[in-house]
N, C-alpha and C positions, 0 to 999 in steps of 0.2 A: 814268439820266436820269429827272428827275420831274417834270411840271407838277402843280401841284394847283392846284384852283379853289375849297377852302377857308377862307378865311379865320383860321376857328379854327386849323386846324394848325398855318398862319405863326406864327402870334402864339406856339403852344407852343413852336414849334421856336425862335422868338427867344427868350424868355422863359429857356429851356433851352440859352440858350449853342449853338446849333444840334445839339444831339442828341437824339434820340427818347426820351420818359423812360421807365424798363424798371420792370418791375413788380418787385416783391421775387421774386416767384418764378422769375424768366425766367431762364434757362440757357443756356449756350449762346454765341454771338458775338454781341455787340450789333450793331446798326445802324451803318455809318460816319456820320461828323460831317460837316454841313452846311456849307460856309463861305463861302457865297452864297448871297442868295435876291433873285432881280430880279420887279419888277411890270413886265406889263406887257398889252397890252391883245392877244385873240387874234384870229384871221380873223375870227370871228363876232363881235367888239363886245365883248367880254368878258373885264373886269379878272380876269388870270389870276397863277399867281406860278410861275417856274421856279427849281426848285432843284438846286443843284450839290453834289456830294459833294466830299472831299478826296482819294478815292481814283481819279480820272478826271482825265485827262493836263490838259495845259495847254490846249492846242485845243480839246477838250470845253468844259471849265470857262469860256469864253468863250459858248455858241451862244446866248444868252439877250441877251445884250449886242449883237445884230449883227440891226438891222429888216433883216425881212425880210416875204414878205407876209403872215406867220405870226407876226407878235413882230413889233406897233406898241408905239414908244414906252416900250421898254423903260429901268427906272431902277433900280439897285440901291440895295432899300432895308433891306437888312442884311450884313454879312460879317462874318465871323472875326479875331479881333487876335492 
């Protein structure tokens, strides 16, 4: 489970097909891929963006999508094809 309140990340992680881009020298397992990412505004007033992995059940993959008094106004404003 991730929220970032980045801006720039979103835009790398769309940009990049929803995966973290790896350095040439990084070893090792990469990061799972992204295949959602919702905006939406948090308790405190604040355009936040939650992001969803591929590797978390269906139920999860959902918690971003469902106002609550913690996640106003949420929109999904990328996914995976």
């Amino acid at each position: 489970m991730a929220t970032i309140d980045t801006r720039s990340l979103i835009d790398l992680l769309i940009a990049n097909n929803g995966y973290y881009p790896q350095e040439p020298d990084d070893i090792g397992t990469p990061d799972p891929r992204v295949i959602k990412i919702v905006e939406y505004t948090n308790a405190y007033g604040k355009v936040t963006w939650g992001i969803v992995y591929e590797i978390e059940n269906p139920v999860m993959q959902m918690r971003y999508e469902i106002e609550t008094e913690y996640v106003r106004n949420p929109r999904v404003i990328w996914s995976a094809k």
